[in-house]
C-alpha positions, 0 to 999 in steps of 0.5 A: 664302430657303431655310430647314430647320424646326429650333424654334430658326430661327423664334422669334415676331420672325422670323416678325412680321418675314417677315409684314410684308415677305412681298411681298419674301421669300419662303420654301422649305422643306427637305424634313424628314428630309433633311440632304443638302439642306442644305448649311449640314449639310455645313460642319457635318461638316466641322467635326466631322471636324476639330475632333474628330479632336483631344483636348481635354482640358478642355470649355473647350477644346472650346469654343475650338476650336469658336468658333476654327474657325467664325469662321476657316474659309472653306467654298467650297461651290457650293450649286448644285452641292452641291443638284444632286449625285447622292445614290446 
């Protein structure tokens, strides 16, 4: 599994839990520092472009729209492509 070090991915349960079947999983680190590896980092630009791309007028609204998007939008992403794509 391949897993970026972000604090909030790695509370005391998840690692109990990867310890206790590490023969069946095993973990791959992004590199730190490197957004472009992550493709889960691209979905999160597109939605920035098109959820902000609008006025909301109310934070409540910015919230609906943020939970809309994410639980509607499909992101078809080759992975393998996206990590093997030229970064120049």
């Amino acid at each position: 599994m391949f897993v970026d070090r972000a604090t909030p991915h790695c509370p005391k349960i998840t690692k109990q839990y990867l310890a206790h079947h590490k023969d069946a999983i095993r973990l791959e680190y992004l590199p730190v520092g490197c957004p472009e590896f992550n493709a889960v980092e691209e979905c999160w630009r597109q939605g920035k472009y098109n959820i902000l791309s609008y006025y909301y007028p109310t934070f409540d609204s910015l919230k609906g729209a943020i939970s809309s998007y994410y639980k509607t939008r499909r992101f078809n992403l080759d992975v393998i492509k996206y990590l093997t794509r030229s970064t120049d």
